[in-house]
C-alpha positions as CSV (number, residue, x, y, z in Angstrom):
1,X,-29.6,37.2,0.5
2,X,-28.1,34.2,-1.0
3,X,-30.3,32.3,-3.4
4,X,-29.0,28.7,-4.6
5,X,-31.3,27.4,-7.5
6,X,-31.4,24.0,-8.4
7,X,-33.4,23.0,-11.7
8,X,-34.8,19.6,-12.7
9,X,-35.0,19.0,-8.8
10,X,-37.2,15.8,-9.1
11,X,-34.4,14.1,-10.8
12,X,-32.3,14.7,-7.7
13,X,-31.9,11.5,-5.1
14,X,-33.5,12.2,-2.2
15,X,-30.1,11.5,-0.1
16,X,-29.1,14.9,-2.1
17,X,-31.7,16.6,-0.8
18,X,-30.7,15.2,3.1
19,X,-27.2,16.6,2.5
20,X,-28.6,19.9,0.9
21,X,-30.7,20.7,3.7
22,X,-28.0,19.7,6.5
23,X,-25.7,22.1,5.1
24,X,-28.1,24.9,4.6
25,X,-28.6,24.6,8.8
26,X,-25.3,25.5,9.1
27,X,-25.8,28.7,6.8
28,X,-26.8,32.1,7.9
29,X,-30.1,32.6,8.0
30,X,-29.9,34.5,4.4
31,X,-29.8,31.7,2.7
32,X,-32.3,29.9,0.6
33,X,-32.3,27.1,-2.2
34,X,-34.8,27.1,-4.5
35,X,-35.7,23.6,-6.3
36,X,-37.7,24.1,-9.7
37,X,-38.9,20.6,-10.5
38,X,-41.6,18.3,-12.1
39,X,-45.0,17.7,-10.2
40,X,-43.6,14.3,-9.2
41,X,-41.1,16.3,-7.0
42,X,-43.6,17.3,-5.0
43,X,-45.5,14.2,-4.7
44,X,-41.4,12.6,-3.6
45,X,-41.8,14.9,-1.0
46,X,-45.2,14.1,0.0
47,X,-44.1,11.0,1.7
48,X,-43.5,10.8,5.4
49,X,-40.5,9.7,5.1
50,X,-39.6,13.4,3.5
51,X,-41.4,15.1,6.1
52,X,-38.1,16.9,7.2
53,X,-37.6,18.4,4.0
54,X,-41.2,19.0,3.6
55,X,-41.2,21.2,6.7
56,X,-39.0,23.9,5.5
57,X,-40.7,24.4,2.4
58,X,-41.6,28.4,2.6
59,X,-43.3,28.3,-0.9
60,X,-44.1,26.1,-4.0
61,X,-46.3,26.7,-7.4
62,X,-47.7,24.7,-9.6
63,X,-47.7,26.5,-13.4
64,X,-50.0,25.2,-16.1
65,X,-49.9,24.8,-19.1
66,X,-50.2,27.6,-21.1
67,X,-53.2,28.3,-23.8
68,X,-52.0,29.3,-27.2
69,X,-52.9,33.1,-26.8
70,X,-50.6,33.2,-23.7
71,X,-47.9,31.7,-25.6
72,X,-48.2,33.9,-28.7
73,X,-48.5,36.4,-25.9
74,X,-45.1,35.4,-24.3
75,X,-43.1,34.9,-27.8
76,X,-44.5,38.5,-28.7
77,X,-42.9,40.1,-24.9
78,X,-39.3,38.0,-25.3
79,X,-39.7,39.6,-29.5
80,X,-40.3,42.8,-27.4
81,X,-37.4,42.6,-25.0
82,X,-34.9,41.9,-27.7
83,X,-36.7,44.7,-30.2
84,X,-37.6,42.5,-33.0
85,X,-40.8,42.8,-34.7
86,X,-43.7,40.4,-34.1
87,X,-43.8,40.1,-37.9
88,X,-40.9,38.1,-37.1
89,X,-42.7,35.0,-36.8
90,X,-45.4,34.7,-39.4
91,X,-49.0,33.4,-38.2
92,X,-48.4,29.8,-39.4
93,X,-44.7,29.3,-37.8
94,X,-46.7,30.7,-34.6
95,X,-49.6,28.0,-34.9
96,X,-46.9,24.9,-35.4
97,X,-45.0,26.9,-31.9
98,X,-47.8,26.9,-30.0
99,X,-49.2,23.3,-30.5
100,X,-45.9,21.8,-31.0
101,X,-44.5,23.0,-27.7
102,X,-47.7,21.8,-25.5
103,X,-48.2,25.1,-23.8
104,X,-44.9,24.5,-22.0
105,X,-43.1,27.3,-21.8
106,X,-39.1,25.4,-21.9
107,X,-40.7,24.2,-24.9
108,X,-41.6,27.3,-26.6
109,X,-38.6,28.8,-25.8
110,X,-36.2,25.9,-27.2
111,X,-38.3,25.7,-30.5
112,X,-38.3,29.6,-31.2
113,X,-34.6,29.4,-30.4
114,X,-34.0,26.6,-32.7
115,X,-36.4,28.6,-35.0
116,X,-34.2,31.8,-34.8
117,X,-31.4,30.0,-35.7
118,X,-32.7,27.9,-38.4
119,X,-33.8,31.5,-40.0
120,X,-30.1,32.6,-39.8
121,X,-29.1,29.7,-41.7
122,X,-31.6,30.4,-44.5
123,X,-30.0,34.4,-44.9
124,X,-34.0,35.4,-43.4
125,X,-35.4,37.8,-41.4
126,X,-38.9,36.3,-40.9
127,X,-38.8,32.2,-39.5
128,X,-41.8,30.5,-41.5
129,X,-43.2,27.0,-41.0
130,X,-39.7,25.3,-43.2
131,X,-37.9,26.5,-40.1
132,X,-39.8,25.1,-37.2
133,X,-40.6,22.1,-39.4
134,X,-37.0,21.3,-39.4
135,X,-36.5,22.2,-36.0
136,X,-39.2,19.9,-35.4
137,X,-37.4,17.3,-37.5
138,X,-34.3,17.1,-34.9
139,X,-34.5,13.8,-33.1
140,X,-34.6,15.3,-30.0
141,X,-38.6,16.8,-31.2
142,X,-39.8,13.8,-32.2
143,X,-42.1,10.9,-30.5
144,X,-40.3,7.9,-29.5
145,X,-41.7,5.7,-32.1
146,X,-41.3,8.1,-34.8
147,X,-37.2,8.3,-34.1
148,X,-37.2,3.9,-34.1
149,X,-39.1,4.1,-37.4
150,X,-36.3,6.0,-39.5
């Protein structure tokens, strides 16, 4: 089986999509794409106008946002799949993760990255809140109006 995977779908023109789905009818039958989008993807293809696309949907989720426990919980797994120790993060770095990144999990991952990195700069083992609060000082983290203010 063939699996094509598109991400950030829903900023894809719909004429795209038309195209996409005339050339998978010509594929064997093994053959699937997989759009990961926002909710207003869904909603795009919601209208009647999409009901030909809409029609060969085989499956779709919606995943909420995480709570704060599920993300410590996730940052702790990823710590465990790369056998570093939870102690990697200290309690207050993991607080300023968990709000900051809005219980998105894209999020959490780019800020413990950024994090991780950050750490490696400073010659330390353990990322504390200076870390995430400079990662959080990248334009790219900040509100709109914060980045016109500066």
């Amino acid at each position: 089986m063939l699996i094509t995977t598109i991400d950030d779908a829903h900023l894809m023109d719909i004429e795209c999509m038309r195209r996409l789905r005339l050339l998978f009818d010509e594929f064997p039958k093994n053959h699937n794409l997989l759009l990961i989008g926002q909710p207003e993807l869904l909603g795009m293809l919601r209208m009647r106008i999409n009901e030909d696309i809409r029609g060969r949907i085989t499956y779709s989720v919606t995943l909420r946002k995480l709570n704060h426990e599920q993300i410590k919980d996730y940052i702790f797994a990823q710590l465990d799949t790369i056998a570093l120790a939870h102690s990697t993060f200290t309690d207050e770095a993991l607080d300023l993760i968990c709000r900051s990144s809005e219980g998105i999990l894209r999020r959490t991952r780019n800020l413990c990255v950024s994090a991780l990195i950050e750490a490696v700069r400073d010659h330390t083992q353990t990322v504390d809140l200076d870390q995430v609060n400079r990662v959080l000082m990248q334009p790219h983290w900040r509100c709109e109006k914060d980045v016109q203010a500066i």
